[in-house]
VEXRONU-678245 format. One line per field, with one value per residue (C-alpha): residue in three letters; chain; x, y, z. Coordinates in Angstrom, 1 decimal. Each point is the difference from the previous one (the first is absolute). Example, Ala and Ser with C-alpha at 12.3 -4.5 7.8 and 13.67 -1.06 7.14 Angstrom:
residues 2
gufi <- [ALA_SER]
voba <- [A_A]
x <- [12.3_1.4]
y <- [-4.5_3.4]
z <- [7.8_-0.7]
***
This chain:
residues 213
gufi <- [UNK_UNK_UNK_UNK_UNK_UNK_UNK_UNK_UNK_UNK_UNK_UNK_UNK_UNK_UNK_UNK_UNK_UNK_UNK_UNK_UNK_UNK_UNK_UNK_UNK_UNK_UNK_UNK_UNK_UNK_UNK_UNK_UNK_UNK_UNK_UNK_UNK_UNK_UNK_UNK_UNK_UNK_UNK_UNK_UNK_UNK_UNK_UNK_UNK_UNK_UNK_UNK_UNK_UNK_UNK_UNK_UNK_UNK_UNK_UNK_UNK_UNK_UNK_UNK_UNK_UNK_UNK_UNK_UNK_UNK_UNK_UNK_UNK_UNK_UNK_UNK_UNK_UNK_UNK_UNK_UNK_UNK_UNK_UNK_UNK_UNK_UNK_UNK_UNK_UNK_UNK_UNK_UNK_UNK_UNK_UNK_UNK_UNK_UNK_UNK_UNK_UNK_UNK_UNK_UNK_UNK_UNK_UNK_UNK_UNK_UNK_UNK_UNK_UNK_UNK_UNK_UNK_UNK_UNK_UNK_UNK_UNK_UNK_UNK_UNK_UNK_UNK_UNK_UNK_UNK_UNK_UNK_UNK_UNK_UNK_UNK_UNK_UNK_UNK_UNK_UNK_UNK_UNK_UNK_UNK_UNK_UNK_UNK_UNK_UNK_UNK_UNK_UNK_UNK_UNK_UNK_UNK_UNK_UNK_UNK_UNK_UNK_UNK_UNK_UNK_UNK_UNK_UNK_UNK_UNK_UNK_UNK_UNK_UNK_UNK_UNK_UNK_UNK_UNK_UNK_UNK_UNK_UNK_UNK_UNK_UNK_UNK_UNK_UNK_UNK_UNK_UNK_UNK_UNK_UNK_UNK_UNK_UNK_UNK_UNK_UNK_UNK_UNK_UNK_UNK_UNK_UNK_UNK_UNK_UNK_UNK_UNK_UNK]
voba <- [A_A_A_A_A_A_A_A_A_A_A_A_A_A_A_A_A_A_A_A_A_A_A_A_A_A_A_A_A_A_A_A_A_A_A_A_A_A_A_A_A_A_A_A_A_A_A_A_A_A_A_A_A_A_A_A_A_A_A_A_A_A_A_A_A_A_A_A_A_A_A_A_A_A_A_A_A_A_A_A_A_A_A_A_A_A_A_A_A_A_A_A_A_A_A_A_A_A_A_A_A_A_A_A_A_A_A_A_A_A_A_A_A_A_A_A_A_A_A_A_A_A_A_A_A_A_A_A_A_A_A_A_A_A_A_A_A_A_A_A_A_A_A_A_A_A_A_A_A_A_A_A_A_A_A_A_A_A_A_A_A_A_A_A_A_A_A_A_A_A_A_A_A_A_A_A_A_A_A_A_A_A_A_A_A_A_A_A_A_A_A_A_A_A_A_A_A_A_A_A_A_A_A_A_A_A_A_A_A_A_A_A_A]
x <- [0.0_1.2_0.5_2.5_0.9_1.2_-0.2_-0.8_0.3_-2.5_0.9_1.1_2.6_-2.5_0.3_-3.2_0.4_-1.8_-0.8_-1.9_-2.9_-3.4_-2.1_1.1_0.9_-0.3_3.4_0.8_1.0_-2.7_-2.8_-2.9_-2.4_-1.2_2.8_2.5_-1.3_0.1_3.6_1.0_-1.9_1.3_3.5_-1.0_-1.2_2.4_3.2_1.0_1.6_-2.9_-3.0_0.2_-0.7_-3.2_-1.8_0.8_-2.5_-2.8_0.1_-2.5_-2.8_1.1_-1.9_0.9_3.7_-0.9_-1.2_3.0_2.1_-2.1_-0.5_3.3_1.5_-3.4_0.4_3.3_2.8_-0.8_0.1_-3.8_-1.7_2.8_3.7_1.9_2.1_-2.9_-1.9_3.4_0.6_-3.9_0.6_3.4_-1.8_-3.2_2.0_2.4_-3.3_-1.4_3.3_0.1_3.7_-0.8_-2.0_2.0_4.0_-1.7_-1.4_2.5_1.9_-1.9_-0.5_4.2_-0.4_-2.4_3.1_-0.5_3.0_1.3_-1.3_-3.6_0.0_1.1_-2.6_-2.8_1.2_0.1_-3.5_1.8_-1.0_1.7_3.1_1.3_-0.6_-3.6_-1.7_-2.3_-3.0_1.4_-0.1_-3.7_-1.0_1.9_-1.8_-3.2_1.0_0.8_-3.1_-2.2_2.6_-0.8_-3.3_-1.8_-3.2_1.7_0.2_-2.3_-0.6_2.7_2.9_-1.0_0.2_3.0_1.6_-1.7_1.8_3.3_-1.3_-0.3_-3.0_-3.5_0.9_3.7_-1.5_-2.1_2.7_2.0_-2.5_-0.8_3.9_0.0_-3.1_1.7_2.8_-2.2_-0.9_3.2_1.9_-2.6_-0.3_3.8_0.8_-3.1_1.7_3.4_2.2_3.2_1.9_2.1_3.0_-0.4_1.2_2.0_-1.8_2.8_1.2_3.6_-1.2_1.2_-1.5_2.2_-3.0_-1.8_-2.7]
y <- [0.0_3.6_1.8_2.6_0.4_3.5_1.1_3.0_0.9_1.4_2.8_-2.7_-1.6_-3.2_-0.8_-0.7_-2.3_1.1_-2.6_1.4_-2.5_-1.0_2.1_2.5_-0.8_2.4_0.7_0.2_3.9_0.4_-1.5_1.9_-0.2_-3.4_-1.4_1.8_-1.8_-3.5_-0.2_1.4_-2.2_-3.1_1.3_0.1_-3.2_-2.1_1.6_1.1_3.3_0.1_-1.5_-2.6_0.6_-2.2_1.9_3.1_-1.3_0.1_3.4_1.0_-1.3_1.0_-2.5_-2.9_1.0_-0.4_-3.1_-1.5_1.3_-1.7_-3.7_-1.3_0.6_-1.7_-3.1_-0.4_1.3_-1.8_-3.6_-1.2_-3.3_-0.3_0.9_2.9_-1.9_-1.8_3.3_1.8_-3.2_0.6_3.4_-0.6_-2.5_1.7_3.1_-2.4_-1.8_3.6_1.8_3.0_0.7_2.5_-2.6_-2.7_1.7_1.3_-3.4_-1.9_2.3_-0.4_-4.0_0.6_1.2_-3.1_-2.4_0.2_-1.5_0.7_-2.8_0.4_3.4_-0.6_-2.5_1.9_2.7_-2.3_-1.8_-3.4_-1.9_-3.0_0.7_-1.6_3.3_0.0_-3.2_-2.5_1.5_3.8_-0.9_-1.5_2.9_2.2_-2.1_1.5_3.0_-0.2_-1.2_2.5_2.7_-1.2_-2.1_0.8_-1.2_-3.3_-0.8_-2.2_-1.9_-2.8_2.4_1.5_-3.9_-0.9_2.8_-1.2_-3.5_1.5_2.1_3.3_1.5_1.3_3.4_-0.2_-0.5_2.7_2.5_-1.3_1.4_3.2_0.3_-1.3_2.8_2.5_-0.1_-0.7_3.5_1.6_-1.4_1.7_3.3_0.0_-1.3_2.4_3.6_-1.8_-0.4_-1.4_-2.5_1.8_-2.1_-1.1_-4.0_-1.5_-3.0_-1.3_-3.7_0.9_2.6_-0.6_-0.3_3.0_2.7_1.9_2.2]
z <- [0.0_-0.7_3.0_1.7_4.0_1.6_3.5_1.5_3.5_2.6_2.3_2.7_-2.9_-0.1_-3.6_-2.0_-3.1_-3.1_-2.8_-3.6_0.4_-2.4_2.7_2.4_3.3_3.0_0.7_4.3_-0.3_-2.0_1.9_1.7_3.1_0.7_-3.0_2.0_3.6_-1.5_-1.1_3.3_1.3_-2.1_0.9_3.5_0.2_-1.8_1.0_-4.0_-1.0_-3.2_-1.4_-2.5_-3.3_-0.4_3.2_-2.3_-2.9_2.8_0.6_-2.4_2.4_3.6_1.9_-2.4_0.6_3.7_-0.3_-2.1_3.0_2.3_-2.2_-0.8_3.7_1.1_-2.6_-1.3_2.4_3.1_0.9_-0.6_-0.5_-2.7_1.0_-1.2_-2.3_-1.7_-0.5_-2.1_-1.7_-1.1_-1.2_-1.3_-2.7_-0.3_-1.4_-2.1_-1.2_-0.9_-1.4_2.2_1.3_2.2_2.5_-0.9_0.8_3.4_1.1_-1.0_1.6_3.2_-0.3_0.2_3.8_0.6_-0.7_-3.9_-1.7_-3.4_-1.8_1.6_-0.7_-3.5_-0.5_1.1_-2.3_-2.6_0.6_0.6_3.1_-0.1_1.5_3.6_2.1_-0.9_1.8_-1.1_1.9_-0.7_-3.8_0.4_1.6_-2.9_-3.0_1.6_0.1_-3.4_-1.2_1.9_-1.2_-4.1_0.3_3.3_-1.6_-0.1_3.5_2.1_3.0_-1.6_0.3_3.5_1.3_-2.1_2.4_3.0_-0.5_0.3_3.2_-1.1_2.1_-1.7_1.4_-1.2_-3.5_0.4_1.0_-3.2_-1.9_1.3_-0.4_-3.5_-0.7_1.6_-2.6_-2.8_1.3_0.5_-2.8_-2.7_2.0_0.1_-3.8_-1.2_2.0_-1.5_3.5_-1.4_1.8_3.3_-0.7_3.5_-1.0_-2.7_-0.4_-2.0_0.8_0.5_3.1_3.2_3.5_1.3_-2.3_2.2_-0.5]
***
């Protein structure tokens, strides 16, 4: 995708990334009133010096970018019926499976902090699943994802058993798939406004362990 990066810097030197995007996005020294309260409050909350670029896409509608604040930290980044591993390796493949870099370099990179190795990351990245570092109840639960990602019209009460019998729970299959919507959600939000990729991961096989993010 064509895009350019330049910072600017605040009056308190905090710089602000700018990236030329499909849509505009409402920039952090830019935002107003009730904009302006919700990325302090994001930066409050969760300990960051800015706002990630897909909140930014949200600010259009004020109390829709309140409430994409408020669902992630509720669903994804917490340990829930599914652990926190589980739920980036989810959102690592559903943004592979949908071709959206931005979601898929930040959860990968964040399925990195959960214990991610290379050659699960790489995987993921790649839409492969069988590979050692991905179990063989992790890769059942994955092929669902998959087909609820593609053909959710497909599924029935055959594939919510077939997970069953390797003991994943009725309400772990149900938080897969609110994750799995989810990024059907913010892959096309992200991929329509154009976020490119934030370079936060090389995916590439020959990475090492020592990356951070």
């Amino acid at each position: 995708m064509k895009k350019s990066q330049d910072s600017a810097s605040t009056g308190n030197d905090r710089a602000i990334t700018r990236i030329v995007t499909n849509l505009p996005i409402a920039q952090e020294d830019a935002a107003t009133d009730s904009v302006a309260r919700s990325y302090a409050n994001y930066r409050e909350r969760f300990g960051r010096p800015d706002v990630p670029s897909i909140l930014k896409c949200f600010a259009t509608h004020p109390p829709l970018l309140e409430q994409m604040i408020a669902l992630p930290s509720n669903l994804l980044f917490n340990e829930g019926h599914l652990p926190r591993r589980v739920k980036e390796m989810i959102a690592t493949y559903v943004s592979a499976l949908n071709d959206c870099p931005y979601c898929l370099d930040s959860h990968a990179s964040f399925l990195r902090t959960q214990g991610g190795s290379d050659e699960l990351l790489t995987a993921l990245s790649n839409g492969k699943l069988e590979v050692p570092s991905i179990s063989a109840k992790e890769r059942q639960l994955l092929s669902f994802v998959r087909k609820v990602t593609n053909e959710s019209y497909k599924v029935t009460p055959d594939d919510i058993r077939e997970l069953n019998d390797v003991d994943w729970t009725q309400l772990q299959i149900a938080e897969a798939t609110h994750i799995t919507a989810l990024f059907a959600f913010f892959n096309r939000v992200a991929n329509t406004f154009g976020l490119p990729s934030q370079h936060r991961l090389d995916l590439d096989p020959a990475s090492t362990n020592s990356k951070d993010n």
